[in-house]
CHARMM-style PDB file with segment names, atoms N, HN, CA, C and O in Angstrom:
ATOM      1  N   UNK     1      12.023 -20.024  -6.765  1.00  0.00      PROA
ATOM      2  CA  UNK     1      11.119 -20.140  -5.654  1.00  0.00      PROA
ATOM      3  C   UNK     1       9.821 -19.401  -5.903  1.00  0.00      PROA
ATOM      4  O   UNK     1       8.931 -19.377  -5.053  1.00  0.00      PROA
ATOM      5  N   UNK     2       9.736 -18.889  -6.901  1.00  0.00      PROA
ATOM      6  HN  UNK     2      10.459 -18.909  -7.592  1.00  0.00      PROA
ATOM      7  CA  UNK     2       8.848 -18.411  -7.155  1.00  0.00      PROA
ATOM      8  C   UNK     2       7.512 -19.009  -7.767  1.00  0.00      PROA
ATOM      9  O   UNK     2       6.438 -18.411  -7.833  1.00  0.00      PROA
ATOM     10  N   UNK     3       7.779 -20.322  -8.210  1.00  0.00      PROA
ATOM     11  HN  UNK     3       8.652 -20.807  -8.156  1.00  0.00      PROA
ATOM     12  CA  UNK     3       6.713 -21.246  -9.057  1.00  0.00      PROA
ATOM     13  C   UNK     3       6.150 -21.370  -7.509  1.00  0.00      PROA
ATOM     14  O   UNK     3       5.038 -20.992  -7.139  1.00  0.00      PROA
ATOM     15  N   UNK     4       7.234 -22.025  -6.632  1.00  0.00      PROA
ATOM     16  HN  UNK     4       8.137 -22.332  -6.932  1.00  0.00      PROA
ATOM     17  CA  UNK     4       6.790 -23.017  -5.389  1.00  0.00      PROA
ATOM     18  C   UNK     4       6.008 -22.162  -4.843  1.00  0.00      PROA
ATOM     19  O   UNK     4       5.593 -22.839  -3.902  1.00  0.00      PROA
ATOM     20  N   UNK     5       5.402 -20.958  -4.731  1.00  0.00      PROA
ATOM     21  HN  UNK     5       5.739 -20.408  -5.495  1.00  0.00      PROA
ATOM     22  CA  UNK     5       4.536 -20.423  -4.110  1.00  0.00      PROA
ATOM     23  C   UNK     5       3.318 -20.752  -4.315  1.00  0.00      PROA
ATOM     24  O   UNK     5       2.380 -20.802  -3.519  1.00  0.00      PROA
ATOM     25  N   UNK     6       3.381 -21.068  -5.859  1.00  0.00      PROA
ATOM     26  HN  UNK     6       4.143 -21.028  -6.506  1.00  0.00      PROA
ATOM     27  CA  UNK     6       2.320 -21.243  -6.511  1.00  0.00      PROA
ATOM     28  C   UNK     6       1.410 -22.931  -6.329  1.00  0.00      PROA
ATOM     29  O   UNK     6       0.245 -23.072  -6.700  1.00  0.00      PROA
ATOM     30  N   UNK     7       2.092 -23.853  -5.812  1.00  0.00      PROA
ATOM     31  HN  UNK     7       3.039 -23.738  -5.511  1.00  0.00      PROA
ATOM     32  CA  UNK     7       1.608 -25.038  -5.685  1.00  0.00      PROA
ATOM     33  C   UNK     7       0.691 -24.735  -4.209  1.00  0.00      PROA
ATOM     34  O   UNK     7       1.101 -23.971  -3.335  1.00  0.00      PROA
ATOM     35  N   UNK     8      -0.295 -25.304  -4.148  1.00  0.00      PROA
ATOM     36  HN  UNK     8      -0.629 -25.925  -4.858  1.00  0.00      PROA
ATOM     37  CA  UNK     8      -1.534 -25.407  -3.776  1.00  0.00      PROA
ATOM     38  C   UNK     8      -1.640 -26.614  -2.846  1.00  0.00      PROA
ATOM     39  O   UNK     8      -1.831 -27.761  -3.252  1.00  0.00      PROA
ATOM     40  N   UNK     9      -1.478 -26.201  -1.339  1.00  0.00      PROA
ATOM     41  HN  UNK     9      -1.323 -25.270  -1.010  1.00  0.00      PROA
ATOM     42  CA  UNK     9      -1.353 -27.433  -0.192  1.00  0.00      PROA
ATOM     43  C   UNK     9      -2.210 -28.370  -0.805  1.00  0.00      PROA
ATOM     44  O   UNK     9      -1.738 -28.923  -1.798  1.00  0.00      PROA
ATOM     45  N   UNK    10      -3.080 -28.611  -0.545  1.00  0.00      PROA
ATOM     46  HN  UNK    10      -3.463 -28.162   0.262  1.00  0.00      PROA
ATOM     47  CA  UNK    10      -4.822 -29.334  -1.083  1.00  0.00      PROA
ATOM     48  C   UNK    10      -5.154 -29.874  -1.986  1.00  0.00      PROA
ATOM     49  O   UNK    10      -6.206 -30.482  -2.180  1.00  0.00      PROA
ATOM     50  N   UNK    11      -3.829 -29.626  -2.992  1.00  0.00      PROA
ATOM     51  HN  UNK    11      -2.974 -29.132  -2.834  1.00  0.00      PROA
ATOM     52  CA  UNK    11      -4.235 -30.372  -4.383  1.00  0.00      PROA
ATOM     53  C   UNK    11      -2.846 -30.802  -5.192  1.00  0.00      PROA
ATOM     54  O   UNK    11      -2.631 -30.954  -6.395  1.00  0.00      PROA
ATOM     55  N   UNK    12      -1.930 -30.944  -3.931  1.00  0.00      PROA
ATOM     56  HN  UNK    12      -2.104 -30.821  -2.954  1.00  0.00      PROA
ATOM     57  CA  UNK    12      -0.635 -32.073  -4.278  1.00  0.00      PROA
ATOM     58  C   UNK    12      -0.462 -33.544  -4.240  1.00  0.00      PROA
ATOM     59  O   UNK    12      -1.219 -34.206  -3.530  1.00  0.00      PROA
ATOM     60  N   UNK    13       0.344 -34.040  -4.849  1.00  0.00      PROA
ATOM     61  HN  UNK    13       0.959 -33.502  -5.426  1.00  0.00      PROA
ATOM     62  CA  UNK    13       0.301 -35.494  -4.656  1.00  0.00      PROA
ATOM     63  C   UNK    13       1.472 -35.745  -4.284  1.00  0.00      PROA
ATOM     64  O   UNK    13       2.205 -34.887  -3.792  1.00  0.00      PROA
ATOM     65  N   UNK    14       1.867 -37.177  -4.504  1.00  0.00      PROA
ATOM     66  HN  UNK    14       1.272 -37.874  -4.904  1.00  0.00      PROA
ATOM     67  CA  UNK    14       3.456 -37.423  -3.823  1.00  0.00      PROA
ATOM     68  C   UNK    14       4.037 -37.078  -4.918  1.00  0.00      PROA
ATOM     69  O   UNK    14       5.079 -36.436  -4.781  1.00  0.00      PROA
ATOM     70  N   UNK    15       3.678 -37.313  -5.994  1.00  0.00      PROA
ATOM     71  HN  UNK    15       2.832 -37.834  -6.106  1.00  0.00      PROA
ATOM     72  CA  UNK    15       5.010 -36.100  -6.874  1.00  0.00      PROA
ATOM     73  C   UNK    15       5.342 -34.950  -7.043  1.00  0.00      PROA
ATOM     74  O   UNK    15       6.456 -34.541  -7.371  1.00  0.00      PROA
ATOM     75  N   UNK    16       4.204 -34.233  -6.788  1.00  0.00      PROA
ATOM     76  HN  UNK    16       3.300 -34.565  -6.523  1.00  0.00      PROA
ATOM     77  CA  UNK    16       4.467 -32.630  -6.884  1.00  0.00      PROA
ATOM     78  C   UNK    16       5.271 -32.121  -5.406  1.00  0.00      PROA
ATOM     79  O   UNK    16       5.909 -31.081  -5.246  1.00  0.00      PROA
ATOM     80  N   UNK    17       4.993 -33.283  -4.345  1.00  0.00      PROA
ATOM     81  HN  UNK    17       4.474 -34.128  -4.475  1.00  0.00      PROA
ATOM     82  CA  UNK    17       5.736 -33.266  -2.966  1.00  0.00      PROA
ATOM     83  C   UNK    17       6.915 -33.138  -3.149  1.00  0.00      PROA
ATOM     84  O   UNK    17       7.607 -32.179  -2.807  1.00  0.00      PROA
ATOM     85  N   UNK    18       7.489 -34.818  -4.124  1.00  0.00      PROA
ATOM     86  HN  UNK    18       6.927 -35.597  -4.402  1.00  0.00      PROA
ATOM     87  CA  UNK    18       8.923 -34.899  -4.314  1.00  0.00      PROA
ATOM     88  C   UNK    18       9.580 -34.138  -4.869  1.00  0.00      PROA
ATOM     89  O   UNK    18      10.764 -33.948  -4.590  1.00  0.00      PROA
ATOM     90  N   UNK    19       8.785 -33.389  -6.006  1.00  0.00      PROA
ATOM     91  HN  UNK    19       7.824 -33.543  -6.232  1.00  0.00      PROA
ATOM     92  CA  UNK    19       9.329 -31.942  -7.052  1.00  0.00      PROA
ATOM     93  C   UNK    19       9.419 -31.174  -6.081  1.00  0.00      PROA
ATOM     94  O   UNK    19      10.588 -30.935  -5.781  1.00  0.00      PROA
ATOM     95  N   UNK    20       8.657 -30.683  -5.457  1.00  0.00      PROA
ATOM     96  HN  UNK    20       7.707 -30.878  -5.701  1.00  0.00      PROA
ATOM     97  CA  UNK    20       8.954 -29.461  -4.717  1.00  0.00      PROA
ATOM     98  C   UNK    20      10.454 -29.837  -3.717  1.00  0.00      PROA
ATOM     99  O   UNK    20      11.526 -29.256  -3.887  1.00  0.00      PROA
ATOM    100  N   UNK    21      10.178 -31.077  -2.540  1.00  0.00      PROA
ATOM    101  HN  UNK    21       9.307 -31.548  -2.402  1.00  0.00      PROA
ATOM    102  CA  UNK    21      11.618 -30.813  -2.124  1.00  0.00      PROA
ATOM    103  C   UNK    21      12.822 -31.290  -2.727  1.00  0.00      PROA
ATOM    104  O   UNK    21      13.921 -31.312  -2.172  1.00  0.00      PROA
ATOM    105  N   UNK    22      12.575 -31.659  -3.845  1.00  0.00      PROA
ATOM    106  HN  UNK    22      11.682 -31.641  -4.295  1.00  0.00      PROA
ATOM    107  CA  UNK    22      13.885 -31.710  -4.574  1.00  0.00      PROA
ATOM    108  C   UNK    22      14.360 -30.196  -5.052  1.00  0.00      PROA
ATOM    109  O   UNK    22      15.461 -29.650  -4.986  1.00  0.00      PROA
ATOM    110  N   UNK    23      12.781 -29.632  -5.680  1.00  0.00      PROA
ATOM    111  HN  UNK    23      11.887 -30.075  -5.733  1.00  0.00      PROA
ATOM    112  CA  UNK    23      13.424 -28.203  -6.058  1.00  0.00      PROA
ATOM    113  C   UNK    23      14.050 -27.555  -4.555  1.00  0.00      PROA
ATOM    114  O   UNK    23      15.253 -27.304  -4.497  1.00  0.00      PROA
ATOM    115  N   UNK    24      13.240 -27.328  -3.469  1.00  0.00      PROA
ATOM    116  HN  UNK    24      12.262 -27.532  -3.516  1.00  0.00      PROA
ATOM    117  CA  UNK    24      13.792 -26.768  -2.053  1.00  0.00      PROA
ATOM    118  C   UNK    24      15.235 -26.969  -1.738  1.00  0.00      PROA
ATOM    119  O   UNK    24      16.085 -26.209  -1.275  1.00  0.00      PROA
ATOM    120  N   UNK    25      15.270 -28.428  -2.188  1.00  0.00      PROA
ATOM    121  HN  UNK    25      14.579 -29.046  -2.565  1.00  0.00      PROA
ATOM    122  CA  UNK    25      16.940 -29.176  -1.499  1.00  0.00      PROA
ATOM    123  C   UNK    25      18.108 -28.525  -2.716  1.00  0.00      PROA
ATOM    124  O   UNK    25      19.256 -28.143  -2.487  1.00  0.00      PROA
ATOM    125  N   UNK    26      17.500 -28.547  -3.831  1.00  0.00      PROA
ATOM    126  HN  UNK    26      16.567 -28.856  -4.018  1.00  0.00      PROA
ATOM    127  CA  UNK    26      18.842 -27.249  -4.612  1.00  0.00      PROA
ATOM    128  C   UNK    26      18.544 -26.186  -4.712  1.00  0.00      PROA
ATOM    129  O   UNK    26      19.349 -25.749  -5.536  1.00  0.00      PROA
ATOM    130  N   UNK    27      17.896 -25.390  -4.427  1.00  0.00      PROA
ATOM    131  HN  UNK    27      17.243 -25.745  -3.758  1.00  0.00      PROA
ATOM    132  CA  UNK    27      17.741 -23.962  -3.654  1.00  0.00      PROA
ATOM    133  C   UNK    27      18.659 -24.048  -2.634  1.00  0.00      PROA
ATOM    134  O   UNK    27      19.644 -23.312  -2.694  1.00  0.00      PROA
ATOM    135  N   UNK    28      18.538 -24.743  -1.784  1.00  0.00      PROA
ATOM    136  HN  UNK    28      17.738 -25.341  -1.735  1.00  0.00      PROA
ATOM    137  CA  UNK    28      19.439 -24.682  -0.604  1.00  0.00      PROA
ATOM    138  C   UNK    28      20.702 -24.732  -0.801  1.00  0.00      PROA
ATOM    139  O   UNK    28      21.406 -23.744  -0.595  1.00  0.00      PROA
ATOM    140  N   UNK    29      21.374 -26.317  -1.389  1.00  0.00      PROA
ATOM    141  HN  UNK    29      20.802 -27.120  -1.556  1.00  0.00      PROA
ATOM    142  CA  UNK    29      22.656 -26.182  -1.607  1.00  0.00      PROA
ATOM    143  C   UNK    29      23.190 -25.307  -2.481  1.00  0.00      PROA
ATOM    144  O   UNK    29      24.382 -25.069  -2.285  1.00  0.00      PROA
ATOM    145  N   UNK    30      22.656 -24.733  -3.419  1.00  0.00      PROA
ATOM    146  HN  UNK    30      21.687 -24.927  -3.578  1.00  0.00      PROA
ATOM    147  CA  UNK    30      23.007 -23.361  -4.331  1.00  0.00      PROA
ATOM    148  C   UNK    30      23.159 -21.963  -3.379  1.00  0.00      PROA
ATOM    149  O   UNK    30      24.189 -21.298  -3.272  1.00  0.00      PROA
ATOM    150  N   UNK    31      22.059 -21.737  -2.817  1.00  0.00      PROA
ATOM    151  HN  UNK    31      21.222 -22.278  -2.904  1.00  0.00      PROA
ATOM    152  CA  UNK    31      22.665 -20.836  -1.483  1.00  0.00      PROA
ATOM    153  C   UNK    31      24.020 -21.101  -0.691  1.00  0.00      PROA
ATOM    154  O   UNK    31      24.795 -20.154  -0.558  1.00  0.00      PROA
ATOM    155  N   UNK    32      24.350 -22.383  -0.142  1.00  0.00      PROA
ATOM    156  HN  UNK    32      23.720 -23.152  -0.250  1.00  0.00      PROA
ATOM    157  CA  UNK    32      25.403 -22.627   0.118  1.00  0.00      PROA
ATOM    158  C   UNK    32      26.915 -22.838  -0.408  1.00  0.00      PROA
ATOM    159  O   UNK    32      28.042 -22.992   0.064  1.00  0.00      PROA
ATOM    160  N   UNK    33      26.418 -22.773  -1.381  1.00  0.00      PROA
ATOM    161  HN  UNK    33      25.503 -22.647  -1.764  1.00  0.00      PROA
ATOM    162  CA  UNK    33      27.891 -23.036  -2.890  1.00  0.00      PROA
ATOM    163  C   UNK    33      28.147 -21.257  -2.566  1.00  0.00      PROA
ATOM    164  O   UNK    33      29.172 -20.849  -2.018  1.00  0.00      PROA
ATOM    165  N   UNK    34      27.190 -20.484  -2.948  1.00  0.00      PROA
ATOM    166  HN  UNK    34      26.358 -20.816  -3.393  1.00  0.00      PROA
ATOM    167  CA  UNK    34      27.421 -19.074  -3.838  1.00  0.00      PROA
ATOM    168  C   UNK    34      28.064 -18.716  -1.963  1.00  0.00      PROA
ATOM    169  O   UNK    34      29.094 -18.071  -1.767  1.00  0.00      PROA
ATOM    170  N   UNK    35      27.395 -19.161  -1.073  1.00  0.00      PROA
ATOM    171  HN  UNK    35      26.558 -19.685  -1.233  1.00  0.00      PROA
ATOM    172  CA  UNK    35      28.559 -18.463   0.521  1.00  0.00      PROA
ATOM    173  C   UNK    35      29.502 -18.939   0.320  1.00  0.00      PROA
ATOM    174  O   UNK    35      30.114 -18.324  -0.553  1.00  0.00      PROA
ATOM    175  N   UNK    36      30.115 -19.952   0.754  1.00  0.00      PROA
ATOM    176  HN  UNK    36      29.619 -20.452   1.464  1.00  0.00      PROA
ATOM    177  CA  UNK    36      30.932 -20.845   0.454  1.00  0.00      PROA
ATOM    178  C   UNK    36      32.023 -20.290  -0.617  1.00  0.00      PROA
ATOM    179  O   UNK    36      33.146 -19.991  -0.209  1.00  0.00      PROA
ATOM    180  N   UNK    37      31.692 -20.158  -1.963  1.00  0.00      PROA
ATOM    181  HN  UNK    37      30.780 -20.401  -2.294  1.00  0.00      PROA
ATOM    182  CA  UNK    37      32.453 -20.021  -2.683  1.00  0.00      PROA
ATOM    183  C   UNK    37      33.612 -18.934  -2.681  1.00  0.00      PROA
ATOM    184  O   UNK    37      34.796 -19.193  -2.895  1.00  0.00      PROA
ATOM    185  N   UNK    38      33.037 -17.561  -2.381  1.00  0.00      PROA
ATOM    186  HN  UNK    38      32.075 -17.351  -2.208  1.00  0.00      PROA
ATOM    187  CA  UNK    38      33.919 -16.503  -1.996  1.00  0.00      PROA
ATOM    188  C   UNK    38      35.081 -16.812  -0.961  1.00  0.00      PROA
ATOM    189  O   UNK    38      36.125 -16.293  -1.353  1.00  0.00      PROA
ATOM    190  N   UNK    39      35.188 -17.307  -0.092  1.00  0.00      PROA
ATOM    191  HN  UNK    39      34.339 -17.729   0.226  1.00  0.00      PROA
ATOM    192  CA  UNK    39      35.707 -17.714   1.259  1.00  0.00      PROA
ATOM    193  C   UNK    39      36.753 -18.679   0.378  1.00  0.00      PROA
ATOM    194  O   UNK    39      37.971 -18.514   0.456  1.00  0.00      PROA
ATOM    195  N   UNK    40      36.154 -19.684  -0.455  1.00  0.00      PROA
ATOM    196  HN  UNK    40      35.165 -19.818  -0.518  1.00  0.00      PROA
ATOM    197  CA  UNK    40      37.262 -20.941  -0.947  1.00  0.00      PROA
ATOM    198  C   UNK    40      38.015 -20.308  -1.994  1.00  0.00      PROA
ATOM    199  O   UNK    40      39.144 -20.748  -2.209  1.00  0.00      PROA
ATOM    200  N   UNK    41      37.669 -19.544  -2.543  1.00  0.00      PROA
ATOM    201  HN  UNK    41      36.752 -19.186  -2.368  1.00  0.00      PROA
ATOM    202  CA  UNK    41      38.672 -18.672  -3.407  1.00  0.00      PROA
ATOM    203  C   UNK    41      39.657 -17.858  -2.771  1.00  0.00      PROA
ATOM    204  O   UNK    41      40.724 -17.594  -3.324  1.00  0.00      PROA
ATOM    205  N   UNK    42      39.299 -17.381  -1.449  1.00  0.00      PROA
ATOM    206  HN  UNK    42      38.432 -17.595  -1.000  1.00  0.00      PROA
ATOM    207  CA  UNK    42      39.929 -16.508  -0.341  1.00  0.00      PROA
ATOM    208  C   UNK    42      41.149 -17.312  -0.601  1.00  0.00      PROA
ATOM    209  O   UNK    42      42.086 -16.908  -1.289  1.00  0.00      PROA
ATOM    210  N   UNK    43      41.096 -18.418  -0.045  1.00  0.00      PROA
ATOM    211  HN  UNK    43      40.334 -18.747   0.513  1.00  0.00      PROA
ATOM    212  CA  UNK    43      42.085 -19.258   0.784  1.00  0.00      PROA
ATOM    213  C   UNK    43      42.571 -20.033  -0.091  1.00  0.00      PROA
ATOM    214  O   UNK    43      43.691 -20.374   0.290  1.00  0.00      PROA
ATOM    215  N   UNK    44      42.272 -20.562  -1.227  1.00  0.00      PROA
ATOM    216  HN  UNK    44      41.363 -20.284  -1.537  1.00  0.00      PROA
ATOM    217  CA  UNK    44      43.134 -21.346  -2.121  1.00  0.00      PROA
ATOM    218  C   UNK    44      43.257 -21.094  -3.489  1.00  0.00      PROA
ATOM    219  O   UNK    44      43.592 -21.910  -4.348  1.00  0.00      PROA
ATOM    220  N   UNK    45      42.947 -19.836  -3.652  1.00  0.00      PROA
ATOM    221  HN  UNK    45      42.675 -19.174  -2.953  1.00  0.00      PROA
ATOM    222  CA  UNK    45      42.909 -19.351  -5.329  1.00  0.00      PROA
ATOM    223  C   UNK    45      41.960 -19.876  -6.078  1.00  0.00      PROA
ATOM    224  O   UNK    45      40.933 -20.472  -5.754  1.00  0.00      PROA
ATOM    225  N   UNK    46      42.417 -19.585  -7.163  1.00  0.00      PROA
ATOM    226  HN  UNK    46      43.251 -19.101  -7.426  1.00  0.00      PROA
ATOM    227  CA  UNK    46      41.511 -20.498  -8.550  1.00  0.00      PROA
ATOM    228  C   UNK    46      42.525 -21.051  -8.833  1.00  0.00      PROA
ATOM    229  O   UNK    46      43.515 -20.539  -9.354  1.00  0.00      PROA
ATOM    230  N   UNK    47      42.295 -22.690  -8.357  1.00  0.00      PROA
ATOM    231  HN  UNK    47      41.491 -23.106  -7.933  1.00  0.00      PROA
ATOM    232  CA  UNK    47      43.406 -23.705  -8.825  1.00  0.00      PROA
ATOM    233  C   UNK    47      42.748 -24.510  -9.925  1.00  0.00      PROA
ATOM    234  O   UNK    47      43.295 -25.380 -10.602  1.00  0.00      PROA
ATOM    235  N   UNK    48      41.170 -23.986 -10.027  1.00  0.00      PROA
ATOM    236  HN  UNK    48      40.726 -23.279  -9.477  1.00  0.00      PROA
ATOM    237  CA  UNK    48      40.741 -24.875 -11.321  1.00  0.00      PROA
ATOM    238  C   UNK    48      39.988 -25.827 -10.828  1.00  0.00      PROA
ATOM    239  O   UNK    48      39.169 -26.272 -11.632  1.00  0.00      PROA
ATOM    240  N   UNK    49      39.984 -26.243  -9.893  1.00  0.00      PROA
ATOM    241  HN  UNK    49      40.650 -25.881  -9.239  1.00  0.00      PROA
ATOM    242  CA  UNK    49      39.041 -27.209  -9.140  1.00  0.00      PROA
ATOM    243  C   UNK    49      37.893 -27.357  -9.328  1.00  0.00      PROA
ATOM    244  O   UNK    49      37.472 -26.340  -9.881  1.00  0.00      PROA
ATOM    245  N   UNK    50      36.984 -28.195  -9.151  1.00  0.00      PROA
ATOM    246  HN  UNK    50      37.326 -29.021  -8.702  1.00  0.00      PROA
ATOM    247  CA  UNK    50      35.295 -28.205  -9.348  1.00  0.00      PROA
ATOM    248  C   UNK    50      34.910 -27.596  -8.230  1.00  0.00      PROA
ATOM    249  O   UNK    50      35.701 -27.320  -7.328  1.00  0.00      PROA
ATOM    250  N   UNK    51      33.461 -27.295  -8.194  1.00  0.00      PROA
ATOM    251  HN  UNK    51      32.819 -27.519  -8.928  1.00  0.00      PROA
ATOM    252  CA  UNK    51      32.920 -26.525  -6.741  1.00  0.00      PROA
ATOM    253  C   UNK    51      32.668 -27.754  -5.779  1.00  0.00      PROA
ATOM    254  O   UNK    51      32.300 -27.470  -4.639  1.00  0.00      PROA
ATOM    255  N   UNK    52      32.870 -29.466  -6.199  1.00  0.00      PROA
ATOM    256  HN  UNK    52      33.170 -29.696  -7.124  1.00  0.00      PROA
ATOM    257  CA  UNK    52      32.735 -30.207  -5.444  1.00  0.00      PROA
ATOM    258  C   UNK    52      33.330 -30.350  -3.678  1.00  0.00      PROA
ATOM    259  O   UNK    52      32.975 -30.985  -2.685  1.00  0.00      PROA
ATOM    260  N   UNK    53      34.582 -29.208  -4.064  1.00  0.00      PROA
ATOM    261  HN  UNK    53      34.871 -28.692  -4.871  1.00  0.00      PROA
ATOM    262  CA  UNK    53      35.549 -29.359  -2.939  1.00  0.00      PROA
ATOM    263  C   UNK    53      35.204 -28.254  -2.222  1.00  0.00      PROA
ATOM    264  O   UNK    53      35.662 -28.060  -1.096  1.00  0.00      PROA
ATOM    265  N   UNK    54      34.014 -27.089  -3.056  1.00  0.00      PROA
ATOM    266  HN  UNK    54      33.642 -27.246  -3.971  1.00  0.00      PROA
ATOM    267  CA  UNK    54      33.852 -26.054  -2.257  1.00  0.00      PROA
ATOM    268  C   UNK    54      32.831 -26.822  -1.144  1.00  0.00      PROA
ATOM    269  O   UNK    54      33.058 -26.589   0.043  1.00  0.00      PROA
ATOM    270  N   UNK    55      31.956 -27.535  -1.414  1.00  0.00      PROA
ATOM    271  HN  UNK    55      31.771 -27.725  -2.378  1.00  0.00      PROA
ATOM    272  CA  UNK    55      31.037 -28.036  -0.366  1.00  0.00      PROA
ATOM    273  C   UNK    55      32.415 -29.038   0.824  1.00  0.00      PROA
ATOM    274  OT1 UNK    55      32.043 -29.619   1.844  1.00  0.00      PROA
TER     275      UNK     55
END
């Protein structure tokens, strides 16, 4: 998140738009994996699973 500071309202286009909330939208779900994850280990171990089931 630190690049994204750096992009410049005034002198984006629709791609640097779509880069940015694509970068925003996995920022986010990565925040939500790393909560998430502690809690799903709580309750069902490490059965080996992908983090697919943690979401």
């Amino acid at each position: 998140d630190h690049h994204l500071s750096y992009m410049n309202a005034g002198k984006t286009n629709t791609t640097d738009n779509l880069l940015l909330e694509v970068c925003m939208a996995a920022q986010f779900e990565g925040k939500s994996i790393s909560g998430r994850y502690p809690q799903y280990v709580a309750k069902y171990g490490d059965l080996g699973s992908t983090m697919c089931t943690v979401l």
